[in-house]
N, C-alpha and C positions, 0 to 999 in steps of 0.2 A: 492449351499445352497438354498433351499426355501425361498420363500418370502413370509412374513406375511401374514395372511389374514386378513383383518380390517375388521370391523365391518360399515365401510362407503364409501364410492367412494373417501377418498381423499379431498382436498381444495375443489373439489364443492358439498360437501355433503349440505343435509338440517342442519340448526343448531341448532340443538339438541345436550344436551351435549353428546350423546355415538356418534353422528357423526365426534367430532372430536377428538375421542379415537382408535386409532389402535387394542385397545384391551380394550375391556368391561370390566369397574369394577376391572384393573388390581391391585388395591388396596385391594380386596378380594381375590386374586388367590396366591399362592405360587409364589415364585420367578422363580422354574423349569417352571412350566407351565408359569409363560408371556414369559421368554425366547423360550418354545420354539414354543409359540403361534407369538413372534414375527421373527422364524425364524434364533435364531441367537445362539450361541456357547458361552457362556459368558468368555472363558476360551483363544476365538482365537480372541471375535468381527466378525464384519461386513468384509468385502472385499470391497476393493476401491473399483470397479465396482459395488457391491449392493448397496453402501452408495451414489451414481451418479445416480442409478435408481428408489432409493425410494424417495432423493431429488426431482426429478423429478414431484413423484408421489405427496409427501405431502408437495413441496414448501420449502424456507427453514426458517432459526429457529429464524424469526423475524414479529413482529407483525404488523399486516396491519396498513398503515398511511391514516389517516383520510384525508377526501376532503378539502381542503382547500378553504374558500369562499373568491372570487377575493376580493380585497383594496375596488375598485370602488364599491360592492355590501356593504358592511362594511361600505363603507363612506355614501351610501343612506339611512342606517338603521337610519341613523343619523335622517332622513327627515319623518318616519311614526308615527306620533302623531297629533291627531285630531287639537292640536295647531298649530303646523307646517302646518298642509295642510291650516287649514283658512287663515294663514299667507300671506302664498305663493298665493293662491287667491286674496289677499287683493293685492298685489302685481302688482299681474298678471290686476286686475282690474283697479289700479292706473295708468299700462301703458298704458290700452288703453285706457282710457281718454284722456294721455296725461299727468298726473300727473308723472313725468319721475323721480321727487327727491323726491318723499315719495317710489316711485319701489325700485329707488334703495338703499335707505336708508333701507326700509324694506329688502331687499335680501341681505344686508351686514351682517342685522345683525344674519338675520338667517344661513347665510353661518362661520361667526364667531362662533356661537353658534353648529355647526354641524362641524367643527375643533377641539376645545376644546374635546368633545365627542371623535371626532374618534384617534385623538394624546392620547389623555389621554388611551386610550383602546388599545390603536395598540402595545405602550411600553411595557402596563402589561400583553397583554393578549400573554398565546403560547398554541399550540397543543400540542398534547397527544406525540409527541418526543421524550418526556421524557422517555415515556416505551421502545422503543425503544435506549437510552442512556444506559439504565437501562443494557442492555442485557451483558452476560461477552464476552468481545471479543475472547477470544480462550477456548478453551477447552483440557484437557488429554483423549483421547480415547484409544480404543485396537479395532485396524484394522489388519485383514492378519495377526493378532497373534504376532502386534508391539505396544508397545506404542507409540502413535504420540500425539502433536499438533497440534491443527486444529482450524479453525475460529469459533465460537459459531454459525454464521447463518448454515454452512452444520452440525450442526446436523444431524440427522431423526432417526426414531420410529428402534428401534433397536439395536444404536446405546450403547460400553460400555463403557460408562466415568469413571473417577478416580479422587477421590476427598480426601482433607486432610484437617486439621484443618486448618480455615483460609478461604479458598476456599469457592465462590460463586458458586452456584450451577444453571447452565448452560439451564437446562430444567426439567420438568415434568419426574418423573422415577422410577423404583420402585429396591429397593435394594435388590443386590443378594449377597454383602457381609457389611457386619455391622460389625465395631472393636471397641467397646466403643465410639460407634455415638452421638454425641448429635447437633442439629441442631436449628437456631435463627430462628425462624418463628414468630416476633412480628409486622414485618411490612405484614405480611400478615395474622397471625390472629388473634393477639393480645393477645398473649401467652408472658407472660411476664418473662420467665423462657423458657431455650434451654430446645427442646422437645427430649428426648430419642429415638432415632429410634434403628428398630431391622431389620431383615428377613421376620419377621414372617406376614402373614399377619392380614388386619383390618377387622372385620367383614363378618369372613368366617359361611356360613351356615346363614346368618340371611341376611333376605333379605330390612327390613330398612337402607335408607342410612347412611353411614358413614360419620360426620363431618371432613372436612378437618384436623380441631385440631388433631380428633383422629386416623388420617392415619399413623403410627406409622412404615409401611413397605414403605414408599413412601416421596421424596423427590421432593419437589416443587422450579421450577425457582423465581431465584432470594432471595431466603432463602440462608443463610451462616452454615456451620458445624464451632461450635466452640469448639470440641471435638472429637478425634477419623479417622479412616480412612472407605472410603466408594469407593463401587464399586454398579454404578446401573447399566439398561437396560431405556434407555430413553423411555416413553410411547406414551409423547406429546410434543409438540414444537411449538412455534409460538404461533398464536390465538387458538392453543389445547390445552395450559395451562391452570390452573387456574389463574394464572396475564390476558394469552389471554383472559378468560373471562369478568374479570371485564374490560379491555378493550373494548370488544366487549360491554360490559352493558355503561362506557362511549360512545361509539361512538352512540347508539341507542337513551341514556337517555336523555331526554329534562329536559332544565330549566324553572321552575317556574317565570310566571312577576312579578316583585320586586313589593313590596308594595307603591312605588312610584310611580313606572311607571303606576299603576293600577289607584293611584290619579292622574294623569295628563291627563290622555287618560279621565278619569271622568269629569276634571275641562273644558278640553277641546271641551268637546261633550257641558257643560252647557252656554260655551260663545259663541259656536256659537249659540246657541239655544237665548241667547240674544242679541247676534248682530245684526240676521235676525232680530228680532223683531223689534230694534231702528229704523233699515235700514227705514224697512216697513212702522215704523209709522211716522218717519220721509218725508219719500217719499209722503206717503198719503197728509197728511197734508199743505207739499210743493206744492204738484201739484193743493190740493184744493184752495191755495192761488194765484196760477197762473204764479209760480215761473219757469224761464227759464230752459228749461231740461238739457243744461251745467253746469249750474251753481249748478242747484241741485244735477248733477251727481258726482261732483270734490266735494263737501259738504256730500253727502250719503260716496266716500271715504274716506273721514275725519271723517264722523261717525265710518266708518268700523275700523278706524286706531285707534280712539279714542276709541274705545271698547274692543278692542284686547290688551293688553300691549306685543307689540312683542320684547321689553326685558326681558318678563321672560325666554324663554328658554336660554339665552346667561345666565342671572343671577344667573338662577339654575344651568347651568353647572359650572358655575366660581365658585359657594359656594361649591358645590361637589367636582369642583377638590381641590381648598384649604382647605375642610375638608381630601380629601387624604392626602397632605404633611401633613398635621398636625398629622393624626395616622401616616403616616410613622416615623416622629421623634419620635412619643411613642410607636414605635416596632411592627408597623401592616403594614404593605403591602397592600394596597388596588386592587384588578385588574380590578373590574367595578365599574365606578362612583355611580350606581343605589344603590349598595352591602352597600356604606357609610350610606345611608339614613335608606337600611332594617337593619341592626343590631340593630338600634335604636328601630325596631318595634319588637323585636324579644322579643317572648313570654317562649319559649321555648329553651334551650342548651343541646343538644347530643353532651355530649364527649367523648371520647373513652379516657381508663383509662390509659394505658400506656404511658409514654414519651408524656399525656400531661398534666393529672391531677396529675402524679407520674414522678418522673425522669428519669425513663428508667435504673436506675443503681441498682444495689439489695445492699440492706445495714443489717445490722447487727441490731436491736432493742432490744433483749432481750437475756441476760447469765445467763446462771446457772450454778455453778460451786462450788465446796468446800462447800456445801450444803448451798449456799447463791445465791440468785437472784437479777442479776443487770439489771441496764436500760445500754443501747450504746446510747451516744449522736451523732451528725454528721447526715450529709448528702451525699450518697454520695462514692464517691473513693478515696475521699481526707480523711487524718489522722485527720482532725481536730476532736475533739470529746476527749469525754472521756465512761470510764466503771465506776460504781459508782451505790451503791446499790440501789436495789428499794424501799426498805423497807422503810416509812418517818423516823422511831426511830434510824434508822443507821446512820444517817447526824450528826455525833458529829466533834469534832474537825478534828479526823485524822479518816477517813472511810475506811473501812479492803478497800485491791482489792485485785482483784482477782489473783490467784498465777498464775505468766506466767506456770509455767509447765501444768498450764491447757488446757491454747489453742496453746499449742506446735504442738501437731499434725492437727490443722485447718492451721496453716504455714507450716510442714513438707508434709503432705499428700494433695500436693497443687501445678498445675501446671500452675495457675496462675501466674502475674508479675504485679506491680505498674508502673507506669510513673509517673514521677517528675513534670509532670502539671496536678494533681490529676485524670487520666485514668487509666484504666486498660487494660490488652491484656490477653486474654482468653476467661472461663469460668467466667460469673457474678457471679454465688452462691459461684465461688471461691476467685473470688477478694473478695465479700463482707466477705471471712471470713480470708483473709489474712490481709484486712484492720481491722476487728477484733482484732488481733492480735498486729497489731502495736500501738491499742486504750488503749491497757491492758499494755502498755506499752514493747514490745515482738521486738525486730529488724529479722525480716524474712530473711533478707541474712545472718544474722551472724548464728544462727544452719541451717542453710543449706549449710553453707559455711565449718561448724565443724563437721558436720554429714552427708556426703554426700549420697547422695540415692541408695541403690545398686539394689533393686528390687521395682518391683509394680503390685499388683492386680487394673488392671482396671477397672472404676464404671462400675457395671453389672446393667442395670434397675433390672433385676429378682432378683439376690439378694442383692440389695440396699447400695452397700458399697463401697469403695475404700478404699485401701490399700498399703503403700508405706516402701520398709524396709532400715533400715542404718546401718553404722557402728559407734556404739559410739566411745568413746575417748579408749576406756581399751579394744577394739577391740571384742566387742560382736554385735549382729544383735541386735537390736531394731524395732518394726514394730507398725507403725502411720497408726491409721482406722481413716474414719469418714462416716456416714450412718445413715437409720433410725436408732432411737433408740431404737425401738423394736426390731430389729433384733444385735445392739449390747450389749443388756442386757441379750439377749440370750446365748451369748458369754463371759458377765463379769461375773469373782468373785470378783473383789474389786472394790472400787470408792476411787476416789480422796479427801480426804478432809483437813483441813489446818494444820491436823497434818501428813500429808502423807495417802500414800493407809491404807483403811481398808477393811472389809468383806461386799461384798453387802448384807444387810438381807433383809430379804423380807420387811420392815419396809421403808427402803431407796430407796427398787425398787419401790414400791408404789408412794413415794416420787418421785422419777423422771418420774414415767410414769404419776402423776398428774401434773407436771409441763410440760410434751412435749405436754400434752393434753389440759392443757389450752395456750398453746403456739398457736396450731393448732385452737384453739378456736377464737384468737386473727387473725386469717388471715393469720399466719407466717408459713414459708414453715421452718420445725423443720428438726436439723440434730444434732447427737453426736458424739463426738468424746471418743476416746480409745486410749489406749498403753499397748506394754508389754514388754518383753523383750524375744526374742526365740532363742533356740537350732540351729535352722534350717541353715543351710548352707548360706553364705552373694550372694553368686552368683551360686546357682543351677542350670545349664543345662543339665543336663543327663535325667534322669526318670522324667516326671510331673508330679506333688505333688498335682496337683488339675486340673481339666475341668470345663471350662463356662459354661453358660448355654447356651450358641450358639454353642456349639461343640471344643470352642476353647482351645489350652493347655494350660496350665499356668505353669514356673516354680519354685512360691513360692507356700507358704499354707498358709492359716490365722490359726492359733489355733482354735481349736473347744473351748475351753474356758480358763479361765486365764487372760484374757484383763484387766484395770483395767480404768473404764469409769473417763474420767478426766471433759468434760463438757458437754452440752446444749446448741443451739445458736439457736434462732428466726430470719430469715430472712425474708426482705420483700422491694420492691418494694415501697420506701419511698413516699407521697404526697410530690408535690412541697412546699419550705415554703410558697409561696404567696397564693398558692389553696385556703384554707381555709377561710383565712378572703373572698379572691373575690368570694367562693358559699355566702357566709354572704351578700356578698353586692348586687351581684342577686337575693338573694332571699328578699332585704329590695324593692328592683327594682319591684318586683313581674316579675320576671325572674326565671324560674323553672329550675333548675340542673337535667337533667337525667346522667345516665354515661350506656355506653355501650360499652362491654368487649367483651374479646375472653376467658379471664381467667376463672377460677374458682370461684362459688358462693361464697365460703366461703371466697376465698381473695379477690373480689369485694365486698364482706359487709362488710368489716373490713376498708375496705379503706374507702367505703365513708360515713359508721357510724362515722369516723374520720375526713372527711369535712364536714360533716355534712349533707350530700344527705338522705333523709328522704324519706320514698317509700315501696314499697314491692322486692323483689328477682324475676326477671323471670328466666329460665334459654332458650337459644335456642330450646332444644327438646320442652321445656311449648310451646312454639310459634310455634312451629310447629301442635300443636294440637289444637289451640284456630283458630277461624275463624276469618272472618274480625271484625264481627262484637261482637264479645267476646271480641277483643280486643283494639276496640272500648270503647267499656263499660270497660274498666279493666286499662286501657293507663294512665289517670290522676292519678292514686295511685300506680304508678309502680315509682320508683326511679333508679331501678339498672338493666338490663340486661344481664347476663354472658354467659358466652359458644356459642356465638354468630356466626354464619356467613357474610358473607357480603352480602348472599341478605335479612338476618332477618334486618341489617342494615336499608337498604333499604325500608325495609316493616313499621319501624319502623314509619319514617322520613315521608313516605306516610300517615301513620294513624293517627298524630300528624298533619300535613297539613289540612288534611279532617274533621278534629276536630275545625279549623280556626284557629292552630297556626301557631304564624312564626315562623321558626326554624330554629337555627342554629348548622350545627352539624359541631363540628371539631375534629381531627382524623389526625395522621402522616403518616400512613402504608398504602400499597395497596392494603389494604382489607376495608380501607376505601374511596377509590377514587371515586365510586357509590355513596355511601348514600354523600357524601360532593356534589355533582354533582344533585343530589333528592333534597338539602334542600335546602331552600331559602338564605340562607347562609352560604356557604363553608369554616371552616376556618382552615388550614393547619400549621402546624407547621416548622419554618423554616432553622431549626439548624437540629433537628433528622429527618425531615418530610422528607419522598422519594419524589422524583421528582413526580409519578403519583400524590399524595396527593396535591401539591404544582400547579398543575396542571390544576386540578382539582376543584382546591378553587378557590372564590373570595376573600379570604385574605389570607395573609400569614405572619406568626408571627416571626418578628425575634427574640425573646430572649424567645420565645417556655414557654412562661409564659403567662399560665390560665388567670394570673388578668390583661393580657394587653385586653381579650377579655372582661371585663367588663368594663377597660376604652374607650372601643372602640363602645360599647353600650351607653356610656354615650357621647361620641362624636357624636354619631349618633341620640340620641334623642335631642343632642343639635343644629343639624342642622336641622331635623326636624323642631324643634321651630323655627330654623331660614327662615326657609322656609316660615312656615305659616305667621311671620311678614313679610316679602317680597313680598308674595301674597295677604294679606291683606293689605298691603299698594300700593301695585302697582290696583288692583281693586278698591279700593275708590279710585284713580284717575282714574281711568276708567268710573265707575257708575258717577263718580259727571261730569264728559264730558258731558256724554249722556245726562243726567238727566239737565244740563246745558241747550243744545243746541236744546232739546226737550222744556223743558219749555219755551225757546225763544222765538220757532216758536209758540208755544199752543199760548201764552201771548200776541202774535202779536207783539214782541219788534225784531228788528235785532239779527241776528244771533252775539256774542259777541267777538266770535276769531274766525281767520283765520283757511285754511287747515295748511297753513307752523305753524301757532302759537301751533295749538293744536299735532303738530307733535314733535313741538321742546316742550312741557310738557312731549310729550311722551320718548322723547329721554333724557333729563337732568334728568326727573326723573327712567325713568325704567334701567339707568344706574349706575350711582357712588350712588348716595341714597341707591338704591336696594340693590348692591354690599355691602355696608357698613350696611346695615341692616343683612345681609348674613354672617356677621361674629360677632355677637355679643358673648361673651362670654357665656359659658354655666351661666342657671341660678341656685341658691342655692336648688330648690328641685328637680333638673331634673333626680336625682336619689332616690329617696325616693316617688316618685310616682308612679303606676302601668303602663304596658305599655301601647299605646293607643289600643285602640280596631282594630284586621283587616278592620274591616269595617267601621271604620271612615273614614269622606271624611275633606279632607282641606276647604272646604267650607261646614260645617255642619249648623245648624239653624242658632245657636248660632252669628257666626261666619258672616255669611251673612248678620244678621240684624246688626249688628258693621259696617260691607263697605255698606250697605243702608244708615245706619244713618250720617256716615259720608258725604256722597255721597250727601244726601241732605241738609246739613249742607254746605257744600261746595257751591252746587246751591242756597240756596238762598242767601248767603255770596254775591256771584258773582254776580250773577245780583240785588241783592238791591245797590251794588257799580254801577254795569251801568246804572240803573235806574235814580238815584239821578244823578250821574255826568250828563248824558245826560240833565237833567234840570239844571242843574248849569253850565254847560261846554260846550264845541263844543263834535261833535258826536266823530274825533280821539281820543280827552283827555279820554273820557268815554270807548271806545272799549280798548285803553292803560290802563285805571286803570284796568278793567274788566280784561285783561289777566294778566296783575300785582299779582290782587289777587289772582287767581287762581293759579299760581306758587307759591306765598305766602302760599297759604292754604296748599301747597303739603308739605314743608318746617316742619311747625307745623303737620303735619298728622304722616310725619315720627317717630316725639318724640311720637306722640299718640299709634302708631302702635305698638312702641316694648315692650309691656305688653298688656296683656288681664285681667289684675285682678292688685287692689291694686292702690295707689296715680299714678296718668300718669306725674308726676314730682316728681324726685326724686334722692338719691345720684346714682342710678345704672343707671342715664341716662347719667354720668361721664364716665364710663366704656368703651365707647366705642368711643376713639378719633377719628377714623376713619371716623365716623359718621361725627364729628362735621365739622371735614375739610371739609367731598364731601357736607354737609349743607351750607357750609361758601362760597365753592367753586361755589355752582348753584346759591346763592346770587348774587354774584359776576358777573355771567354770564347775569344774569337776569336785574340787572344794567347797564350791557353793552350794551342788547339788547335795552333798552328801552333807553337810552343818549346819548349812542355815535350817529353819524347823518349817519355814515355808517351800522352801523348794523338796524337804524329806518329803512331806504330803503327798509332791507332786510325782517324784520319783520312789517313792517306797524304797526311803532310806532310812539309816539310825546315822549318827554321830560313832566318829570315830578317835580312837585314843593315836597320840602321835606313833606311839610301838605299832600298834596295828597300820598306822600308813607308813611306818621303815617296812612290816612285812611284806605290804603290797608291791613297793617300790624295789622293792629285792626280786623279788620275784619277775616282776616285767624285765627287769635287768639283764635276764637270763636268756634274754631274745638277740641281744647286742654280744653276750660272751659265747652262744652258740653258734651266732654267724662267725664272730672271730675266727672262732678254732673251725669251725669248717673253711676258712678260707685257707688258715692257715695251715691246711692240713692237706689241701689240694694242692698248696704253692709246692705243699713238700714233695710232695709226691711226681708234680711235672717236674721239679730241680733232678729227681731221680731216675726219672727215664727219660731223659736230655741227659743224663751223667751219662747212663748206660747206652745211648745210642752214640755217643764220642766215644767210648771206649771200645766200640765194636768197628 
């Protein structure tokens, strides 16, 4: 037997998508021609020995696993942040002085802080495995003219698989035989409705590519037939599929710096930039003084250390990971610490409409029957629900419903099944209309039980109908349609109405064909049903009474007319209940809802005219013809994207980026594992969501509900917030150091605390205080505000001059305390008040720090007991250091008289009445010019 000839050398072709196609475009070509462009008999299969030599050639049917970066490189990442490096200098500096307990004290806590990180990352994060999970372990082929079983990796290009309903579909292939095909491809293109496949091919003669969606002769790995039996010719395998691709697009695709990580590399380039400075001016000044270069060197790292607060990186990691558990208990999966902070910042939500803004289950919305039009309640596969008219003047006491013989045949002509934990097994447009049935009040086993099935025409895409025959009770055939309903008006003389069949007249077909049409209007994938009752034989085998349109025989007939249309049903792809309110509460966020589909325009405008997604329509081919920069310009007033592929995905999530949004796109399917991978925010669904998706993301949802990502947005701007009081608070202990021990020297006064003193401010405070700053509760508008701009910095104007003023608010606190003691005291009492207050001031600073606006006392500084304890607890410590005569030793302290600790406590005091009156001083001043612009 010949062997194929590809189109590329094989696994080491260039990667181009025809390179890793055995056969060009075999979704254009008939099925004869790929068979026998691939060399193979579709009727005997491959021969063990060719299927041994093309493995050979193209590898076998699994996808390349990603490099794996060593533990130890993962644990250093921990360590590249302009913070960290000063850190770690400041460190390095202290040991060789000789300062051996601020080294090691600093390298504890950076190594702590670089633990947290790599545990918390190591648990959540996994490789792309998943794809490779994914794959079905065996496969049905035709070798040597046998049916076998075989392992899914030997595949290759050639090969003929045998596929039946249920069955996962093994590789990339193009069908040479189709029996009532229909195939799940939602996690791959968000087709939310099994796709009819045929023989026939896609896009023959036109040389524009063809959308995956619409390759209608072709069968893609890891898609499921939920109808019908198939036979292909494998095309591609491995990294040749299209899942290999979006693969190979993960493995290439890089991620975006979190919007965190972009502030801390920022915050951290700014302190060193004022640490040199202190350093410098410090040093200067010391040496103009004539000050011993030991002494001044163990003092400049006491600057260094004093400058630095090298418990923020431990502080931020602790807030991060305990903002993880915290979504985790409200149904988010965090995988990277960074991911907590960006959803907060996130401007923008790309979701993808299937199974996550919709349930993934197709439900029943709208009946017509008995010339009356109802609403279906429910959600869903489960019965709960009702039918009950839509008309508002029909809600009287007892409201007509609708007569079961209408949707007799949506249950009869139906190879659908319920499960007793509200699932289904089959066909979805069939469950949703057997679940129909059971709403209307209809029991589906009992006439199927009484009218057993003797024949059936199965669904033809080409001529849109199924058809199913029985035996009634009095032993006549009866035959249940259901299909467009253009093509079964075609067919009817009567309709059903509630006095029984009467004559369809042209008056009533009007009527129904405006009703399927505003159905179709509504987003709803319309279908009718019929009956009749026929002559025709209950089980004809001899002569065929009819041929498919695939060539195939059939031995019932449908009547060419006579049918008598019993109803009308609107299916659709129901919104989750929570969806709706949380785009409402995104959008009070100033959080934008995009939604991008694989579906159809018209059923993605229905949906999210329904949540309320406000926008224009694009479809995939628009985007393919708009440039960057068209689309650019066009991006902000787009709401909805349809007919999508996943690199428009992709192209999307870049343009929205380059626009300076943050964006987070989330998506279940493996046609969304790219763009999740592009956005700054990956968020994956964790119930329907495939492993690549899951993967893929930085969160992962477990109860696959929409509004857990807007409670996850609001967790994220509430640690935001928390961040910036943490930062603000640990800086104004920073600045009021420097600012401190600079003034000393300027002043001529003794330097006021030791390197151990100002080490242990740095240690009580940048620990339990910060920590418990780091968890304060969200505040009451932190949704109802816009989000902050990409380019805000943590330290903006604003912001800075608040840790200045504190900073010097603190300095002169302090040393007006050492000043005076030194003349009323001995020099220890004074250097002990002096770090007294200083600790003191940090105390008060904390209550200052956790609001930026409004009274800096008040009930919401209740809130947060955690606070008060690690407050009550550095008291505590602080007392210690300074009383006990063993801890004096250690910290060059004296004892102090209760008056001297009301002075100290006074003094720190002054930090909380001078933010007051600055607040209150600005409130006054906006009342005033808001007065004055109403009066003008």
């Amino acid at each position: 037997m010949p062997r194929p000839t590809p189109t590329a050398s094989g696994p080491g072709a260039a990667p181009g998508r025809t390179s890793r196609e055995p056969v060009a475009h075999a979704y254009r070509r008939g099925a004869a021609e790929v068979a026998d462009l691939l060399g193979v008999d579709p009727a005997a299969g491959l021969s063990a020995a060719e299927a041994r030599r093309r493995a050979a050639d193209w590898g076998a049917n699994e996808l390349a696993e990603p490099a794996r970066r060593p533990q130890w490189l993962r644990l250093l990442d921990q360590f590249r942040s302009w913070l960290i490096g000063i850190l770690l200098g400041a460190a390095v500096l202290a040991g060789i002085i000789g300062d051996l307990r601020d080294a090691v004290v600093i390298t504890v806590v950076l190594l702590v802080n670089a633990l947290i990180g790599f545990l918390q990352e190591r648990r959540a994060e996994r490789s792309l495995e998943a794809l490779r999970r994914m794959l079905v372990p065996t496969a049905r082929v035709r070798r040597d003219g046998e049916v076998r079983t075989v392992p899914a990796r030997e595949l290759v290009p050639g090969d003929v698989v045998l596929l039946e309903a249920g069955d996962r579909v093994p590789a990339d292939g193009r069908l040479v035989v189709a029996e009532s095909v229909e195939v799940a491809e939602a996690a791959l293109t968000g087709e939310s409705q099994p796709v009819a496949k045929t023989t026939a091919p896609a896009g023959a003669g036109d040389e524009a590519p063809v959308p995956v969606a619409e390759r209608t002769g072709t069968l893609f790995m890891n898609t499921a037939l939920t109808r019908g039996r198939a036979e292909m010719v494998v095309t591609a395998t491995g990294m040749g599929t299209e899942v290999g691709a979006i693969a190979e697009a993960l493995r290439t695709g890089g991620e975006p710096p979190s919007p965190l990580r972009v502030q801390m590399d920022s915050l951290g380039r700014r302190l060193a930039l004022v640490s040199g400075v202190a350093v410098a001016a410090y040093a200067l000044v010391a040496l103009a003084r004539g000050e011993d270069l030991a002494d001044l060197a163990l003092r400049a790292v006491a600057l260094a250390v004093a400058a630095i607060p090298e418990g923020l990186p431990a502080v931020l990691a602790l807030t991060l990971a305990l903002g993880v558990h915290r979504m985790a208990r409200r149904g988010a999966i965090v995988k990277r610490l960074a991911s907590v902070e960006a959803l907060g910042s996130a401007t923008v939500v790309c979701s993808d409409k299937t199974g996550t803004l919709t349930l993934n289950e197709m439900t029943a919305r709208a009946l017509w029957a008995a010339g009356r039009l109802y609403e279906v309640t429910g959600e869903g596969y489960g019965t709960d629900g009702a039918v009950r008219p839509a008309g508002p003047g029909d809600r009287g006491d007892a409201p007509p419903e609708p007569p079961r013989e209408a949707v007799l045949p949506f249950a009869l002509c139906n190879d659908a099944a319920l499960s007793p934990g509200g699932g289904a097994v089959g066909d979805p447009t069939e469950a949703a209309l057997l679940v129909l049935a059971a709403k209307a009040g209809l029991d589906p086993a009992a006439p199927r039980a009484r009218t057993p099935r003797t024949g059936e025409i199965p669904f033809d895409p080409a001529e849109k109908y199924m058809a199913t025959f029985h035996t009634d009770a009095d032993g006549g055939v009866r035959v249940h349609v259901k299909g467009a309903v253009d093509v079964l008006l075609d067919r009817c003389t009567h309709v059903l109405t509630e006095d029984g069949p009467v004559p369809l007249t042209d008056e009533r077909r009007a009527e129904i064909t405006a009703v399927a049409r505003r159905m179709g209007g509504e987003g709803l994938r319309v279908l009718g049903a019929a009956t009749a009752t026929t002559a025709a034989p209950a089980a004809t085998t001899a002569a065929p009474a009819a041929t498919a349109s695939d060539g195939r025989d059939r031995p019932h007939a449908l009547p060419a007319t006579g049918l008598t249309l019993t109803a009308v049903a609107g299916i659709a792809d129901p919104p989750r209940p929570q969806a709706h309110d949380a785009v409402a509460l995104a959008r009070a966020a100033g959080v934008t809802v995009k939604m991008i589909t694989g579906d159809h325009a018209d059923t993605a405008t229905a949906i999210a005219r329904e949540l309320g997604i406000d926008g224009d329509v694009v479809t995939g081919a628009e985007l393919d013809r708009m440039s960057e920069r068209d689309l650019a310009d066009r991006i902000e007033d787009i709401g909805v994207f349809a007919r999508v592929a996943p690199e428009h995905k992709v192209t999307i999530v870049r343009a929205l980026s380059a626009g300076g949004h943050i964006v987070a796109m989330t998506g279940d399917g493996v046609n969304d594992a790219a763009a999740l991978r592009a956005a700054h925010i990956g968020v994956a669904m964790g119930i329907t969501g495939t492993d690549v998706a899951k993967e893929a993301a930085d969160v992962v949802l477990t109860d696959d509900d929409f509004s857990t990502i807007v409670r996850a947005v609001r967790e994220g701007r509430s640690l935001y917030d928390n961040i910036v009081t943490f930062v603000r608070f640990q800086l104004s202990t920073n600045i009021g150091a420097i600012l401190t021990l600079l003034a000393a020297v300027l002043t001529g006064l003794p330097t006021p605390m030791t390197a151990i003193q100002l080490l242990w401010v740095n240690i009580i405070m940048d620990g339990p205080p910060a920590m418990a700053l780091g968890i304060d509760p969200p505040r009451g508008d932190v949704m109802s505000r816009p989000p902050r701009p990409p380019s805000e910095r943590i330290l903006n104007h604003r912001r800075l001059t608040v840790i200045v003023r504190a900073g010097l608010v603190m300095t002169v606190g302090t040393l007006a305390v050492f000043a005076l003691a030194r003349r009323y005291t001995d020099e220890a009492t004074a250097a002990t008040m002096a770090f007294t207050t200083f600790v003191l001031f940090q105390l008060c600073n904390a209550l200052a720090a956790r609001s930026e606006d409004g009274p800096v006392l008040g009930r919401f500084q209740l809130r947060n007991r955690t606070l008060w304890i690690c407050l009550g607890a550095v008291l505590v410590l602080q007392v210690v250091a300074v009383q006990v005569p063993f801890a004096q030793g250690v910290f060059d302290t004296v004892a102090l008289s209760a008056a001297q600790w009301a002075v100290c406590l006074a003094a720190a005091s002054t930090v909380l009445l001078a933010e007051q009156a600055w607040r209150t001083g600005r409130a006054r001043s906006a009342h005033r010019r808001a007065g004055g612009r109403a009066g003008s």
